[in-house]
C-alpha positions, 0 to 999 in steps of 0.5 A: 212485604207482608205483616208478621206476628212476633211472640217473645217472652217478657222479663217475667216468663210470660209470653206476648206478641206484636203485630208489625206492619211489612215495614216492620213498624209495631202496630199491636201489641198483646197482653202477657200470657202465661204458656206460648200456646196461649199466646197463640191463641191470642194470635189467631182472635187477632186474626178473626176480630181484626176485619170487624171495623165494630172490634175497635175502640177508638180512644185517647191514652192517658197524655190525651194522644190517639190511640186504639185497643181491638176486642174480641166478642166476649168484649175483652181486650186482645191487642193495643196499639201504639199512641199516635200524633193524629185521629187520623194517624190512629185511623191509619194504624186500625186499617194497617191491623185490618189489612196486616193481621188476617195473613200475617206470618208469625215469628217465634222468638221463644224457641 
């Protein structure tokens, strides 16, 4: 099963997406956008900055657990992820987003 991006709307009105694995796990999530088409096109920079190994940022959250943010060239962020137990498990998760994104299939949940 393949990845898909989810887009929802967030209690304020704006828009979002995550990035789920096939199994349906989250493995990036976006900032709030104000329209659906926004959104969108934040789906497709995922889509064309998440082959680039050079578009991640490998950092620790604030409870110093592993985690990662993907930029896109103008170096502003498009997609977070989730905190991880391990380097390793982050490792994981950036080539789950490397693999995922490029094809993912997306969901609508706003319509």
């Amino acid at each position: 099963m393949s990845g898909k991006f989810v887009i929802d709307k967030a209690s304020n009105g704006q828009f979002y997406f995550n990035l789920r694995a096939g199994n349906g796990e989250p493995i990036l999530r976006s900032e709030t956008y104000v329209t659906r088409a926004s959104a969108e096109h934040g789906i497709e920079s995922v889509r064309k900055n998440a082959p680039l190994d050079e578009r991640y940022q490998r950092k620790d959250n604030t409870k110093g657990e592993p985690m990662f943010t993907l930029k896109a060239g103008n170096h502003e962020v498009i997609g977070v992820s989730e905190s991880y137990s391990s380097a390793s498990a982050r490792d994981n998760g950036i080539e789950s987003v490397k693999t995922n994104a490029p094809d993912a299939t997306v969901q609508d949940n706003t319509k």
